[in-house]
C-alpha positions in Angstrom: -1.7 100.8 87.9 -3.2 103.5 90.4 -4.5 106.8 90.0 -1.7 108.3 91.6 0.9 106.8 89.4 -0.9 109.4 86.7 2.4 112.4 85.9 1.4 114.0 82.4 4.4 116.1 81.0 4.3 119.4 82.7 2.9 120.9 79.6 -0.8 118.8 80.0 -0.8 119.6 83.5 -3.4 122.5 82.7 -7.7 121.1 83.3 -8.6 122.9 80.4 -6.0 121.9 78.3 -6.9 118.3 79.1 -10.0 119.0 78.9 -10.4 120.5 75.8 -8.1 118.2 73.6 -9.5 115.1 75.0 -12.3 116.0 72.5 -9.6 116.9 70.0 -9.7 115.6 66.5 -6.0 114.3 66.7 -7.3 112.2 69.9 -10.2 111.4 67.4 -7.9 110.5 64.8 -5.7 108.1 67.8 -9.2 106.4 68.7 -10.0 105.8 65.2 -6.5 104.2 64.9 -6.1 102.1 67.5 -9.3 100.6 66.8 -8.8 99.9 63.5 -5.3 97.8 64.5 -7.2 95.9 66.9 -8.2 93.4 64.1 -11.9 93.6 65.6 -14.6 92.8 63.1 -17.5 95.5 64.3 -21.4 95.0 63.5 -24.6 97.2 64.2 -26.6 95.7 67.3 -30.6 97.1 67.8 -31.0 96.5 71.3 -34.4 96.5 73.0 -34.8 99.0 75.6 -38.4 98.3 76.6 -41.4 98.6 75.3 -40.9 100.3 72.1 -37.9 101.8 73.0 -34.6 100.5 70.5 -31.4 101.3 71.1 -28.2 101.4 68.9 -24.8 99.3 70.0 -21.6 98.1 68.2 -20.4 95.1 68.7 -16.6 94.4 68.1 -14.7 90.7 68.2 -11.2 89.8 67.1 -11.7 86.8 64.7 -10.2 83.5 65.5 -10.5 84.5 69.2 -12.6 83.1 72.1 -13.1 86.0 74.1 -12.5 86.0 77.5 -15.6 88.1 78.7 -18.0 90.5 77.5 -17.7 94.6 78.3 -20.3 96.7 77.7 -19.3 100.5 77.1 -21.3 104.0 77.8 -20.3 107.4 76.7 -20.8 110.7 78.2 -23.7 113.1 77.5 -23.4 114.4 73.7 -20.7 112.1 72.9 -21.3 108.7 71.0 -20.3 105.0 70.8 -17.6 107.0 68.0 -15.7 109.0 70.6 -12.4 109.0 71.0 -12.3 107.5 74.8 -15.1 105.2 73.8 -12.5 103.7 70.5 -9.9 104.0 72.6 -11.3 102.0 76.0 -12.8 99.5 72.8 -8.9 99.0 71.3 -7.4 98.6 75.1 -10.1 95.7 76.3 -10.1 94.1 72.8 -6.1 93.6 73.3 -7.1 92.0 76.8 -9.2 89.1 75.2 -12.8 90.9 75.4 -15.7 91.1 73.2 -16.8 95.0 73.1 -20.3 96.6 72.5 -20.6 99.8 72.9 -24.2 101.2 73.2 -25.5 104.8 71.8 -27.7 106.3 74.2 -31.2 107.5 73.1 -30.7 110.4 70.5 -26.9 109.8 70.6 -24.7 109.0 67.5 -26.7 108.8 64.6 -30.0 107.5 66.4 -32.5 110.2 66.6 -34.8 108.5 64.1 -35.3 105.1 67.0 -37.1 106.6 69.4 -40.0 109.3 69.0 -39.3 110.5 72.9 -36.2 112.5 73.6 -33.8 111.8 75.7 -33.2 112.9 79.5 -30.4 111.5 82.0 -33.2 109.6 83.8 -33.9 107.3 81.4 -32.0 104.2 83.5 -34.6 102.0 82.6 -34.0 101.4 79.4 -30.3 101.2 79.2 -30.9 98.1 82.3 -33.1 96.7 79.7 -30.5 96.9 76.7 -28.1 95.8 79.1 -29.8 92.6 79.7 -30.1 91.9 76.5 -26.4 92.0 75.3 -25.9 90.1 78.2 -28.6 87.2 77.0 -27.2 87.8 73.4 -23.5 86.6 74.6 -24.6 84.4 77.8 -22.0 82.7 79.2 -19.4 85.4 79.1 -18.6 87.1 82.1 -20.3 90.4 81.9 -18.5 94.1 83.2 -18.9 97.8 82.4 -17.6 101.0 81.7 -18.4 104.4 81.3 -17.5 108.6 81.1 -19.2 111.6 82.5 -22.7 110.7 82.1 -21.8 107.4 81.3 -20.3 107.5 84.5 -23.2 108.3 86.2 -25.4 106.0 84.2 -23.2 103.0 84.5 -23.0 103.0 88.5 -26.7 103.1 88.3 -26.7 100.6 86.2 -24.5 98.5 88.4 -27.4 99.6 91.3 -30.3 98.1 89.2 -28.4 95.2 87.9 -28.6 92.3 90.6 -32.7 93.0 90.4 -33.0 93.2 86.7 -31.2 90.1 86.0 -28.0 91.8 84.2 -24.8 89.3 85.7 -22.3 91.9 86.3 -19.4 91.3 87.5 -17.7 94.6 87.8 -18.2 98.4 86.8 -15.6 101.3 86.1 -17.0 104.8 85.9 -14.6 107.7 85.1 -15.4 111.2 86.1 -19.0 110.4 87.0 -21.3 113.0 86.9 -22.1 112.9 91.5 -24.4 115.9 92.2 -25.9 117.1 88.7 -27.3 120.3 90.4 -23.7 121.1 91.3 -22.0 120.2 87.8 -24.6 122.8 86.1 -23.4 125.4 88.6 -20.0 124.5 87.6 -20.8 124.6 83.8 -22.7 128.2 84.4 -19.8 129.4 86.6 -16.9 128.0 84.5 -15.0 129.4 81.3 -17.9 130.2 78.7 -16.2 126.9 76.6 -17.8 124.7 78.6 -21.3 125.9 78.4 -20.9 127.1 74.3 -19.5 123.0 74.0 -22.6 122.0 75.7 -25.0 123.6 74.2 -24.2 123.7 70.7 -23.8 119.8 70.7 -27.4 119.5 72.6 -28.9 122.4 70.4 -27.9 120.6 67.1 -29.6 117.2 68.6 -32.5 119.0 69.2 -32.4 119.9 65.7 -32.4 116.7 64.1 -35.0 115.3 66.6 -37.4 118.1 65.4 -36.4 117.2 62.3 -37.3 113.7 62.2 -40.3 114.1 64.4 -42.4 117.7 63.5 -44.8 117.1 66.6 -42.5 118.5 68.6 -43.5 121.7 67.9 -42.6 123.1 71.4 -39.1 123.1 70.6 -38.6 126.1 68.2 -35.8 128.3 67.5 -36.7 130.8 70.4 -36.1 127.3 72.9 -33.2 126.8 71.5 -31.8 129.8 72.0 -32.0 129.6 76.0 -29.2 129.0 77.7 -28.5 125.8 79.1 -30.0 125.8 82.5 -33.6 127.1 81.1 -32.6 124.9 78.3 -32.7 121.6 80.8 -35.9 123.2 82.4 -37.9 123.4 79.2 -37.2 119.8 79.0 -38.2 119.0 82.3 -41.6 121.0 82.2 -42.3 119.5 78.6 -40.8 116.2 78.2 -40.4 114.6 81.9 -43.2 113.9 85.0 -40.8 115.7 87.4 -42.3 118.9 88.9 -38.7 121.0 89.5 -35.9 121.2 87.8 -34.2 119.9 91.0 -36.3 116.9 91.1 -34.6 115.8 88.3 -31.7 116.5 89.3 -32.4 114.1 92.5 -33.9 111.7 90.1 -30.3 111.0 88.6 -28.2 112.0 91.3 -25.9 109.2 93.1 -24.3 112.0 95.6 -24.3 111.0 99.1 -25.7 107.3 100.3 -27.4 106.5 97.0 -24.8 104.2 95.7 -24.9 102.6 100.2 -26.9 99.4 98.1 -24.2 98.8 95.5 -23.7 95.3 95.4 -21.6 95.1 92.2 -18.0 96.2 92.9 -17.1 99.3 91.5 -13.8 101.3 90.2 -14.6 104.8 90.0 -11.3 107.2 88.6 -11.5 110.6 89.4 -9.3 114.1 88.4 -8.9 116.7 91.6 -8.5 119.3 89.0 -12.1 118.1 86.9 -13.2 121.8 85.9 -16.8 120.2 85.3 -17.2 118.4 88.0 -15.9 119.6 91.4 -13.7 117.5 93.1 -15.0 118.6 96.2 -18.6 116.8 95.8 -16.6 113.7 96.2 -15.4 114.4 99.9 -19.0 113.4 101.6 -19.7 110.3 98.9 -20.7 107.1 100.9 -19.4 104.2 99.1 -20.0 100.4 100.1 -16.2 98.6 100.8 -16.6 96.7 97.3 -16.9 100.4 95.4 -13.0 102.1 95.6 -12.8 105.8 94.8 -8.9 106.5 93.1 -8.0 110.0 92.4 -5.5 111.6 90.3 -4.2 115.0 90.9 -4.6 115.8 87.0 -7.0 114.5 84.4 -9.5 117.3 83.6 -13.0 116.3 82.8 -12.2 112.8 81.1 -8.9 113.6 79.5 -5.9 112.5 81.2 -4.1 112.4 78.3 -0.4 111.2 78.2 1.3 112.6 75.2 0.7 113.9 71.7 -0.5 111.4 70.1 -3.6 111.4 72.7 -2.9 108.3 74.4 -5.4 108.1 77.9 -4.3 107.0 81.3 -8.2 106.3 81.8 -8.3 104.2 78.8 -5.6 101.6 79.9 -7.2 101.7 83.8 -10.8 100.9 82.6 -9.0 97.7 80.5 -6.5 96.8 83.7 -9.6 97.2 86.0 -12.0 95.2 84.0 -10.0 92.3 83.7 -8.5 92.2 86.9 -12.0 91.8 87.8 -12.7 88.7 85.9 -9.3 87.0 86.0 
């Protein structure tokens, strides 16, 4: 299975389109299904993420089974260990032998209450840390990865920082990583106003329910939230992160150009030409190691590449082929 075997009926040929309905209820709906037929058993995981820091998974194993490995799955910025492609990828590796866990980022899914902080895309350190301990929860399994968007991004870092840490991966697959994160806000800003009303009513609502839960935050009124999403991102920065410039953020997550040249887990990373949030075009100077292969498919979207009605995902069936080719 390659990236360029990817032909969606003429009709899903459209970025948006894909785009759009790959955070459709009816792909919701598929997810929910195809997890359910799996036969996995599921149970709540608090993972520590350093210090004080706890961090929500879900752990999923057929019964009766002895799994052939462990894979440990990330979701994109705003979505949860509940989202469709996050089901879905859970369904598709639990039908090639695998146990599952899929971890909720800080203030993701229903998980606001953990963690006092709130969360940024530099927080690395603590998703190496819940990392590791999956991977001493289940020791003996081979260990791999996968992630979407953000988890995209946050997974090939974590593949970076895993040798070091102690986390035995053995293999990583990121789909439409977020590369340059300067460069996808630009496309966000510049884009149709879909993307950035999406956005920032799903981060707006988390903000929310964090000031909710914790009333010190007192900074984050109504009149913050009503910025839009780049002044948004640079209230956080100035109030809730050491970085001095809302591009030195940026840098601090950004694995564009040689940042990735010390991988030394291999890496699958699958890729749309036609991703309307992030430009394909970023990709054309990205310095990978030999062991990290780049495939691109002329359609997709941003983390669709659906396949039919039903919202059945090419991505979904590559991250399980990919994953256990790696540990066959």
């Amino acid at each position: 299975m390659s990236a360029a075997q990817y032909r969606p009926p003429r009709w899903l040929r459209n970025p948006h389109l894909q785009s759009m309905l790959a955070s459709s209820s009816v792909r919701l709906r598929r997810g929910q299904r195809l997890l359910a037929g799996s036969g996995a058993t599921t149970r709540e995981l608090i993972l520590g993420g350093g210090g004080d820091v706890r961090l929500q998974a879900w752990h999923s194993h057929v019964p009766g089974t002895a799994p052939v490995g462990l894979a440990l799955l990330l979701h994109g910025w705003e979505g949860s260990a509940e989202s469709s492609y996050m089901r879905m990828a859970a369904a598709r590796l639990l039908g090639q032998g695998f146990d599952v866990v899929r971890l909720n980022f800080r203030d993701h899914g229903n998980t606001h209450h953990l963690n006092p902080g709130i969360f940024h895309s530099c927080r690395i350190g603590e998703v190496v840390h819940a990392a590791a301990d999956v991977a001493s929860r289940f020791p003996g399994l081979p260990m791999v990865a996968a992630g979407y968007s953000l988890g995209g991004n946050f997974v090939l870092r974590l593949a970076l920082h895993a040798p070091d840490a102690g986390v035995p991966l053995h293999h990583v697959a990121s789909v439409c990583p977020v590369l340059d994160p300067a460069v996808t806000m630009e496309s966000i800003e510049r884009g149709p106003a879909m993307y950035d009303w999406y956005f920032r009513r799903k981060w707006t609502g988390s903000l929310r329910r964090k000031r909710a839960l914790f009333p010190e935050l007192a900074d984050c009124d109504d009149d913050v939230l009503k910025l839009d999403i780049r002044a948004l991102t640079g209230w956080l920065v100035n109030r809730h992160t050491d970085f001095a410039s809302l591009q030195d953020y940026f840098d601090g997550y950004s694995i564009a150009g040689q940042r990735l040249a010390g991988l030394r887990v291999p890496a699958s990373i699958l890729m749309a030409q036609d991703d309307p949030v992030i430009p394909f075009a970023t990709f054309e100077h990205w310095q990978l190691p030999a062991h990290a292969q780049l495939e691109t498919a002329r359609w997709g979207g941003h983390c669709g590449f659906l396949e039919n009605l039903r919202g059945d995902g090419f991505s979904e069936r590559w991250v399980a082929q990919r994953l256990a080719a790696a540990i066959a």
